[in-house]
C-alpha positions in Angstrom: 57.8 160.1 106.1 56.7 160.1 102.3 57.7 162.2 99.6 55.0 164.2 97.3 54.9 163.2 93.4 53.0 166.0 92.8 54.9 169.3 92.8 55.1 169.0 89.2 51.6 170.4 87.4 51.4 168.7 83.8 47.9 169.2 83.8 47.5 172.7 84.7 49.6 175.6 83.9 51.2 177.5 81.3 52.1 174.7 78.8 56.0 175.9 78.1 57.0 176.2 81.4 55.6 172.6 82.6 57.1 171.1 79.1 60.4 173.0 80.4 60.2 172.3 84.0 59.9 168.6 83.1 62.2 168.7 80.2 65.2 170.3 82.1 65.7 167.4 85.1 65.5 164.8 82.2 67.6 166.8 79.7 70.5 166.5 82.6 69.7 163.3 83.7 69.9 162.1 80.2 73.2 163.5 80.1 73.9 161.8 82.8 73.4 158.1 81.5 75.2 159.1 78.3 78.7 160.5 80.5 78.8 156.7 82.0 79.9 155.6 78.7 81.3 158.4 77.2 84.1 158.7 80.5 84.8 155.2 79.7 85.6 156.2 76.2 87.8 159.9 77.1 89.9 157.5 80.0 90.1 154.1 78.0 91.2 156.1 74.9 93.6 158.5 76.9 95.2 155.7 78.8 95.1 152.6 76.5 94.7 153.6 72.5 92.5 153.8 69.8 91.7 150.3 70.0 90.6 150.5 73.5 88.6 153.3 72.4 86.9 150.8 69.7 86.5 148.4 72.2 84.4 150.5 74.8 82.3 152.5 71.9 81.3 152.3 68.3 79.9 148.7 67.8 80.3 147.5 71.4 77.7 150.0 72.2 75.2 149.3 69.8 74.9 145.9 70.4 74.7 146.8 74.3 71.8 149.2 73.2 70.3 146.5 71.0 69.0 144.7 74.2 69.1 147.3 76.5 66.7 149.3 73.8 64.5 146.8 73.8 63.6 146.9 77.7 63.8 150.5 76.9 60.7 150.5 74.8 59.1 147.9 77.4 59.6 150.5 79.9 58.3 153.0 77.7 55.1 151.5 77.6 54.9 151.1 81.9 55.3 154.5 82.0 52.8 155.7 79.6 50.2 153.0 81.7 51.3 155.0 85.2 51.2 158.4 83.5 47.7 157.8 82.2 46.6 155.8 85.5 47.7 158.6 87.7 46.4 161.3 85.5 43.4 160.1 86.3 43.5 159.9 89.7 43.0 156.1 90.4 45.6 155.3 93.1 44.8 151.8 93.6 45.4 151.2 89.7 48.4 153.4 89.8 50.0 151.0 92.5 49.7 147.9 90.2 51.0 149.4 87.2 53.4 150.1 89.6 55.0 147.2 90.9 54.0 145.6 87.6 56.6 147.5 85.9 59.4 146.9 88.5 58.4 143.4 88.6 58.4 143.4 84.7 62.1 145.2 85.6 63.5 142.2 87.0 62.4 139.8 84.7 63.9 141.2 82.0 67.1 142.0 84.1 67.6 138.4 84.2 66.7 137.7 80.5 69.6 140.5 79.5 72.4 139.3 80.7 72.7 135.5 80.5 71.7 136.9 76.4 73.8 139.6 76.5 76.8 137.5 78.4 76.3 134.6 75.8 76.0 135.8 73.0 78.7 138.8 73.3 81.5 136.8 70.5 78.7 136.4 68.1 77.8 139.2 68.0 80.8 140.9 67.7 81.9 138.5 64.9 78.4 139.4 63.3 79.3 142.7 62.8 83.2 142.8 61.5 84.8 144.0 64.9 88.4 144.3 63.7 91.0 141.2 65.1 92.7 143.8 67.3 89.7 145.3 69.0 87.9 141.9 69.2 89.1 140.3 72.4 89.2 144.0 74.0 85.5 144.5 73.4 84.3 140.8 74.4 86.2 141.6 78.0 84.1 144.5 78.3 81.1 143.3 77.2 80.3 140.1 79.1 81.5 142.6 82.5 79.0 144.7 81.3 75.8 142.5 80.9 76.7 140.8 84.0 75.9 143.4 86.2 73.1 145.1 83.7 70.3 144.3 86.4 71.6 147.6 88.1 70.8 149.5 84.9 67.7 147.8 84.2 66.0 148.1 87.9 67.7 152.0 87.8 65.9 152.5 84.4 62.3 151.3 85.3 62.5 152.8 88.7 63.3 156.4 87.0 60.3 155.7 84.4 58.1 155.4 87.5 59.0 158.8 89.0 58.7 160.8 85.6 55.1 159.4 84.8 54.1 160.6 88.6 55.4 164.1 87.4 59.0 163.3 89.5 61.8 164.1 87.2 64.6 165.6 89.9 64.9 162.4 91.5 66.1 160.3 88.7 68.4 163.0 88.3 70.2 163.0 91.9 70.5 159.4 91.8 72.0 159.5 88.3 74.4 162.3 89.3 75.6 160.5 92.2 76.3 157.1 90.0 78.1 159.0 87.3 80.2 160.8 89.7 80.9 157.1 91.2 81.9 156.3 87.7 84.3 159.0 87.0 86.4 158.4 89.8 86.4 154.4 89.7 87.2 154.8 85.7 90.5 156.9 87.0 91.0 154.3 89.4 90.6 151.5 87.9 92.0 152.3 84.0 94.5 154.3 85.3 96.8 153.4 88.5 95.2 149.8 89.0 95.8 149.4 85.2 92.8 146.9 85.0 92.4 147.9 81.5 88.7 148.0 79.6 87.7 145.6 82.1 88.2 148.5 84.7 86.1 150.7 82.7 82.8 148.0 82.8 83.6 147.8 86.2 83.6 150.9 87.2 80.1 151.4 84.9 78.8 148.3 86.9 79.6 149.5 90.8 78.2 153.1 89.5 74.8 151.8 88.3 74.6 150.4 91.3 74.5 153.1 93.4 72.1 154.7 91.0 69.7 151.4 91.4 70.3 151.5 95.2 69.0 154.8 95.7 66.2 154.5 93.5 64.6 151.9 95.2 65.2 153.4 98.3 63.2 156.8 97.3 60.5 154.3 96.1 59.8 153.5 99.5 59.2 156.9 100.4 56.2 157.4 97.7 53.1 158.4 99.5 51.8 155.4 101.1 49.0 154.4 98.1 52.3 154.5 95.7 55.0 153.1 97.6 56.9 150.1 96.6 56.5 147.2 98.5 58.6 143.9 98.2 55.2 141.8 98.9 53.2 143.5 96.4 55.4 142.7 93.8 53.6 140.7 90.8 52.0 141.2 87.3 48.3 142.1 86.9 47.0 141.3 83.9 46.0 144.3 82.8 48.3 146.7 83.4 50.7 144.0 81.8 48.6 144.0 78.9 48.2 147.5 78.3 52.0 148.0 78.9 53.0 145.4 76.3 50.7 146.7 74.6 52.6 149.9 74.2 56.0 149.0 75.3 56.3 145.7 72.9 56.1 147.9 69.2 58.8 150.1 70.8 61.4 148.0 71.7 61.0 146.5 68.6 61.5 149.7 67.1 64.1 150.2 69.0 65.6 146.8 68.1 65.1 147.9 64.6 67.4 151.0 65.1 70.1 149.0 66.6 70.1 146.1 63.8 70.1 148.9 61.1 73.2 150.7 63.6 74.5 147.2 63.5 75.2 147.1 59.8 76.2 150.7 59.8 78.7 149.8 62.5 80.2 146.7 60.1 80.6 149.0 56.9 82.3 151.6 58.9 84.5 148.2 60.4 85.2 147.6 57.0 87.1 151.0 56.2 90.0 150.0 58.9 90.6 150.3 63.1 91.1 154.5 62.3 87.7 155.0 60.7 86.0 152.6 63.6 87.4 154.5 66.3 86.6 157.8 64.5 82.6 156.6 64.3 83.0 155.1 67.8 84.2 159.0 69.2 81.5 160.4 66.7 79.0 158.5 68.4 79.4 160.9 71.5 79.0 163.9 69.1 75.4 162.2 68.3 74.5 161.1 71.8 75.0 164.9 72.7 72.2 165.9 70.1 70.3 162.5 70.7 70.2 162.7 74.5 68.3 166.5 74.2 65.9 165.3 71.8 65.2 162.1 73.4 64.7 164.4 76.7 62.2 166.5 74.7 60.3 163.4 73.6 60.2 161.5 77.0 58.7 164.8 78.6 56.3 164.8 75.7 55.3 161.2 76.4 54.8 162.2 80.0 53.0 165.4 78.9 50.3 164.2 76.6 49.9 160.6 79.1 48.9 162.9 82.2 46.9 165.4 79.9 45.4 162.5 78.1 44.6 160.3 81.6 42.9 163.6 82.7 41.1 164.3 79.5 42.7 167.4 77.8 42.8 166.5 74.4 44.0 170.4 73.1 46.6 170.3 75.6 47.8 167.6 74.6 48.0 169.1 70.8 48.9 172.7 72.0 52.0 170.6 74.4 53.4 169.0 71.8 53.7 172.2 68.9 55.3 173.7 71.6 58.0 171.1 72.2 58.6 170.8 68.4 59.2 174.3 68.6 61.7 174.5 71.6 63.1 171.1 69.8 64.0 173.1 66.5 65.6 176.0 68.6 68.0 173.8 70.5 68.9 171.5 67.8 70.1 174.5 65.8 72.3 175.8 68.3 73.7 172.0 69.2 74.6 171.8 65.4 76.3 175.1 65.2 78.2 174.1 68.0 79.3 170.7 67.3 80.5 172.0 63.9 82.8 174.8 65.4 84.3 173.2 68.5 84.1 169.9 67.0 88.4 169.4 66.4 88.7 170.6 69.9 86.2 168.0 71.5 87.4 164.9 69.5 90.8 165.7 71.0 89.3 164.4 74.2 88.8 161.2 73.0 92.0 161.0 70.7 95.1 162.6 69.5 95.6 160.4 66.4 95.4 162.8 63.8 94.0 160.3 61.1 91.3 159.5 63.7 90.3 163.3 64.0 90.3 163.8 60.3 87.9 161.2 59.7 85.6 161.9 62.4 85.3 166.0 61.4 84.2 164.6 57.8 81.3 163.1 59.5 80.2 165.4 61.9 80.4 168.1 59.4 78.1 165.7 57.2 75.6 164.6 59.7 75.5 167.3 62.1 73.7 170.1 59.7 71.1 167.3 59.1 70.3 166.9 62.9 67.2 168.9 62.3 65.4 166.5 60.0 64.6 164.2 63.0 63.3 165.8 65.7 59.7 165.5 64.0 60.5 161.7 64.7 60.6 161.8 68.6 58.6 164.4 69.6 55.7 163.2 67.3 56.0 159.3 67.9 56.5 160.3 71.9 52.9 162.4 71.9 51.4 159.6 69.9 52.8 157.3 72.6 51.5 159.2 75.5 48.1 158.3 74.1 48.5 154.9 74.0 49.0 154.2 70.6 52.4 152.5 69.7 51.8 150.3 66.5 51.4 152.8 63.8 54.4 154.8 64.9 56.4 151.9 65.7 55.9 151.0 61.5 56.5 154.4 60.4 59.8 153.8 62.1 60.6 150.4 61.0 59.9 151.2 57.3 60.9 154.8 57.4 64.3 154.5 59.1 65.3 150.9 59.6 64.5 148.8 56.5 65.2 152.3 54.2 68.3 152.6 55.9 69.5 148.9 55.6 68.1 149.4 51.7 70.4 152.4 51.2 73.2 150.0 52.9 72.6 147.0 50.5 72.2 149.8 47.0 74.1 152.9 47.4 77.1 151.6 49.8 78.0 149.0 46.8 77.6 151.4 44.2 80.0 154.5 46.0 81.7 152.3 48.6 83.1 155.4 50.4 81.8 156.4 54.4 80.3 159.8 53.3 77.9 157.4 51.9 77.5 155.1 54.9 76.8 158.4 56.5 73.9 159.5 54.3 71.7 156.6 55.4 70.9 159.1 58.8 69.6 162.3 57.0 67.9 159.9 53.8 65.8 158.4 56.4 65.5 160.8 59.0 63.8 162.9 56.5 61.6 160.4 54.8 60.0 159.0 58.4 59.8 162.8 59.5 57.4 163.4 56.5 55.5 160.5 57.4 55.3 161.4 61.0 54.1 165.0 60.7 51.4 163.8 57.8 50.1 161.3 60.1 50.0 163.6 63.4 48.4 166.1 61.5 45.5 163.9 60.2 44.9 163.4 64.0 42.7 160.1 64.3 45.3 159.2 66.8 44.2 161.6 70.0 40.2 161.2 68.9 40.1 157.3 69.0 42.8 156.4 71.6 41.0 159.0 74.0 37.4 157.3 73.7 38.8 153.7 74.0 40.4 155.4 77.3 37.1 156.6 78.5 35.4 152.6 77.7 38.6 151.1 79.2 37.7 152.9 82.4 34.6 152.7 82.5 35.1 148.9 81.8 37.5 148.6 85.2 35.4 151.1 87.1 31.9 151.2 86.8 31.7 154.0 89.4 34.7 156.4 88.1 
């Protein structure tokens, strides 16, 4: 028995409900990925202190996203290739971007951790972790990358079902791994006292059930889509065209987490209270990030299927109206982290000096949140066309080198953390600019849409 990808109409429809239908299942799911880490943070900090909490957040998670990001944007780029191969309708090249991306999965699985596992002291010296957090965070680490082929395989497999229109899926699976997680965190931190290694753990054993069930869908695609084990393999181009597009953003997203990286080491330099106030902070901005990541994922998708299928204006009209919906909800996220925000960093904390920090700032970021939606949901419709270098060096220039430039200038001149903090809004704002002047010039949809129509006619004479 095989299961439809097709229930989902990107290409047809009224245009906010299909960005909302596909938004919603990735919106939650997104949420999902982000509570893995975030109950590791409320139970380690709850049960074992503030420099637990520093251990299992802050810096320890940036440099987990630094390589992680960076299949990230490589997966990116498989799932524009799929969106746009099965927006067209050509099964038989929608197969081999298929198992070329979970091929490609595994690959890099392998390439993550024996890094990631390796390298975890330097980096962690690299970036000022504090003596007492140090050995806490290396424990956690190495647990971590050593079991990251779980989230890898998980990661690529969900990319697969949101480019063939399937964003519930991911979901379930995701749901039934964090709710893994949230019991063996108890478990594990708490009566088994196993410490911040029972946290990665329990993270590990949880992705895997996530990855499990994945795979296990995949072989219920309809039978022209369906993974099979002896199919697995690159071909050259759908490699090509997914490096293509996938290789500029994880570098970009590399880019992020180096610039993170040096954020992380001047908050480090303040003391073990303002590090474990920026590591809880974090979760205030994963709450804002993961909705307006969810927005520009489902704009990715959007524009790839319109564009496979030829829709240029839908494509335009799709992503106005997710800017739109984007402003809306990062409004009311802002008003809300600012209210309830004392109350929700009690979760992580009760160190007074901890929550002081923290509220100055969230109440300093936050109201800014709105200057970077233009940034995902513009670079994500750009993407779904195929075209990744130009807003992969908007981003590197706009965010990541002006950011480390405020870092190296204006930290040394006003060494306080309101002014670590205004790197996010200086250079959210400046890239937006950028991003919204180049959209709006709109060279991007005209020429990436006729190299589409020669690239398919070059593969398929007949289509």
């Amino acid at each position: 028995m095989s299961t439809s990808v097709t229930e989902n109409k990107i290409t047809e429809g009224v245009i906010w409900k299909g960005v909302l239908y596909f938004f919603f299942p990735i919106l939650l799911g997104t949420f999902f990925q982000q509570l893995y880490n975030t109950v590791d943070a409320i139970v380690v900090g709850q049960f074992l202190g503030k420099e637990a909490l520093a251990a299992v957040g802050g810096g320890t998670s940036t440099i987990i996203n630094l390589l992680i990001g960076f299949f990230t944007g490589l997966a990116s780029g498989a799932s524009v290739v799929i969106s746009q191969r099965y927006g067209s309708g050509d099964m038989n090249r929608t197969s081999k971007a298929i198992h070329t991306a979970m091929m490609l999965s595994v690959v890099a699985a392998v390439v993550i951790s024996v890094v990631g596992f390796f390298g975890t002291d330097w980096a962690l010296a690299t970036i000022g972790t504090p003596s007492d957090v140090h050995p806490l965070a290396a424990r956690y680490m190495r647990i971590y990358f050593a079991g990251c082929t779980t989230l890898v395989i998980y990661n690529m497999a969900s990319g697969v079902f949101r480019a063939l229109g399937d964003s519930k899926h991911p979901l379930y699976f995701l749901i039934c791994g964090c709710g893994t997680n949230i019991i063996l965190d108890i478990i594990f931190v708490g009566p088994m006292g196993m410490g911040v290694e029972g946290a990665a753990y329990a993270t590990v054993l949880s992705q895997l059930v996530s990855m499990i069930l994945s795979l296990a869908w995949m072989k219920r695609l309809p039978s022209m889509l369906r993974l099979r084990i002896r199919q697995l393999g690159f071909s050259r181009v759908e490699l090509s065209d997914m490096i293509k597009i996938g290789i500029p953003a994880g570098i970009q997203s590399v880019m992020y987490s180096i610039s993170n990286l040096i954020i992380q080491a001047n908050f480090n330099s303040f003391g073990t209270d303002t590090a474990a106030a920026w590591a809880a902070y974090g979760k205030f901005d994963s709450a804002f990030w993961m909705v307006i990541s969810a927005f520009g994922v489902a704009i990715t998708t959007f524009v790839g299927q319109n564009y496979g299928a030829r829709k240029p204006e839908r494509c335009k009209k799709g992503t106005a109206v997710t800017m739109a919906m984007a402003a809306v909800v990062t409004v009311v996220i802002t008003l809300v982290l600012c209210i309830f925000g004392r109350q929700i960093y009690r979760l992580f904390t009760n160190d007074e000096a901890v929550i002081n920090i923290g509220m100055d700032i969230l109440l300093f970021i936050a109201p800014t949140f709105i200057t970077y939606i233009a940034i995902e949901v513009l670079s994500g419709a750009v993407r779904g066309a195929g075209k990744a270098f130009v807003p992969t060096m908007i981003s590197i220039f706009g965010v990541c080198l002006l950011r480390i430039l405020w870092l190296e200038v204006a930290v040394p001149i006003r060494p306080t953390v309101r002014t670590v903090c205004a790197a996010y809004p200086v250079t959210w704002t400046i890239t937006s600019i950028a991003f919204i002047i180049y959209y709006l010039k709109g060279g991007w949809l005209k020429e990436e849409h006729h190299h589409l129509h020669l690239s398919f006619r070059k593969h398929h004479p007949t289509h």
